[in-house]
N, C-alpha and C positions, 0 to 999 in steps of 0.2 A: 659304645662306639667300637666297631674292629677296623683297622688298620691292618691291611696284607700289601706286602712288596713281593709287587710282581716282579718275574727277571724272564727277559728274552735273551738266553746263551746265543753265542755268534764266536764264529774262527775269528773274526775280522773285527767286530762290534756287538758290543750286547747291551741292551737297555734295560734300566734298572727305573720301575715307578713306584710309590711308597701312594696308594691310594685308601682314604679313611670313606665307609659310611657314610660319614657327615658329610664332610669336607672337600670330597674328592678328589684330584690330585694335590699332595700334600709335598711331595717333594718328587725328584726324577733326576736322572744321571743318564748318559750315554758313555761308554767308556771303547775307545778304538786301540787296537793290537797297535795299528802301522806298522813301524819297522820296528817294534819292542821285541824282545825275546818273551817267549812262552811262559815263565816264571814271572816277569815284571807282570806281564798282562794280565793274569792270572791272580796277584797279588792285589793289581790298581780292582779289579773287577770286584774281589772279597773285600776289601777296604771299603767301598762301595758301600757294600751291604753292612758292613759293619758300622758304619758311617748312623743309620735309621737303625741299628736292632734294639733300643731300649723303647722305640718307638709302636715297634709292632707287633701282631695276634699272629699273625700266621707270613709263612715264604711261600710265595706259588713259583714254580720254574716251569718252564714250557719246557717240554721231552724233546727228545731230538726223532726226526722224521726220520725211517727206515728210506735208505736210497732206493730209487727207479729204476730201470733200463729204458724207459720210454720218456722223452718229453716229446709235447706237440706229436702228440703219435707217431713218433719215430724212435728207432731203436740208436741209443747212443751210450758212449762210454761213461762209465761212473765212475767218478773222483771222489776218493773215500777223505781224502783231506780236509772237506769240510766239516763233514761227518766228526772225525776222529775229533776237529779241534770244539766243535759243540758239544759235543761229548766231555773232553776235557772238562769246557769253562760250568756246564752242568753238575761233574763232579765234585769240581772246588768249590761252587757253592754249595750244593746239598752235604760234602763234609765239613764245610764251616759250620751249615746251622746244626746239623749232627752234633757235634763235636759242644756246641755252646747252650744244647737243648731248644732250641729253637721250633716250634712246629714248623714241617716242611710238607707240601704236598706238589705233588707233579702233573703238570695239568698238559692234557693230549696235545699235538702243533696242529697247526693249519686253520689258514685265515686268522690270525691274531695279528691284527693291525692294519688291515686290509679293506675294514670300511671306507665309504668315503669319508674323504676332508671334512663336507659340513656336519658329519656327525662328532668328527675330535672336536671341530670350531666349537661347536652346540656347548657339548661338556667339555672338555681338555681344552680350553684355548692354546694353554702356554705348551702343547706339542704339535702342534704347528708353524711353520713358519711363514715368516713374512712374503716368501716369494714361491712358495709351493703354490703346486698347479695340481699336481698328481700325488699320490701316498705312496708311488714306489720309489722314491729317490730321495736323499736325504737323511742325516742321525738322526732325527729326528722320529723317524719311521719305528726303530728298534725303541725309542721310549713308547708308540705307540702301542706298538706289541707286549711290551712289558704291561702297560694301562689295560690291554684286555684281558692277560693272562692274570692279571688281578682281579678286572672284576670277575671273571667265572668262579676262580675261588673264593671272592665272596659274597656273591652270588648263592654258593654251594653252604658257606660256612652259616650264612643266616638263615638260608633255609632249614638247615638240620638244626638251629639252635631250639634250645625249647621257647616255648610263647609264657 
């Protein structure tokens, strides 16, 4: 069996899913900043993780995306604030598992979590909620993304295992 915890870093919210092989989702967290200071949130987020570490093979983190100057094919200002604080909460984790030997690997952004609903419904029930309609709205969504950047990495880890 491998078991890898995924994490979707977030300024705001980042979701953390502990998915096994077998089992599939085996635990999940969503952890929100709010109105916390940088350090509490940062701290609630690694606890998190530390929370499942005797549990798991490998850490996947989703990388943080280089900013645009275009959305909707328009030229518009970039706000590096989000940036910076996904960056942050990416750091704090990959130097926990650093730090505790932990395998860590970083797996590319874009579109993790993004499927529709009835494919979470299918597999992930318990990352859906009761009154979603849509997958962009809701904490929910951030465990979602955590569930895929899991599976890619093990996805990736069973493939390169030996047979």
């Amino acid at each position: 069996m491998t078991a890898v915890l995924g994490v979707d870093p977030g300024h705001k919210e980042t979701g953390v899913t502990l998915v096994s092989s077998l089992e599939g989702v085996v635990w999940f967290d969503v952890i929100e900043r709010a109105d916390a200071e940088w350090r509490d949130y940062l701290d609630a987020v690694v606890d998190s993780v530390a929370k499942v570490r005797d549990l798991l093979d490998l850490v996947a983190i989703e990388d943080v995306k280089p900013p645009s100057a275009f959305m909707g094919g328009r030229r518009q200002f970039v706000s590096f604030a989000p940036l910076l604080g996904t960056a942050r909460v990416l750091g704090a984790v990959e130097g926990f598992c650093i730090a505790r030997g932990l395998p860590t690997t970083v797996v590319a952004p874009g579109k993790n979590g993004s499927a529709p609903l009835v494919y979470y419904r299918q597999r992930c029930p318990e990352l859906v909620g009761s009154r979603e309609r849509t997958g962009t709205s809701g904490l929910l969504r951030h465990a979602r993304s955590a569930f895929d950047v899991a599976a890619q990495a093990l996805v990736a880890a069973t493939s390169m295992s030996p047979r």
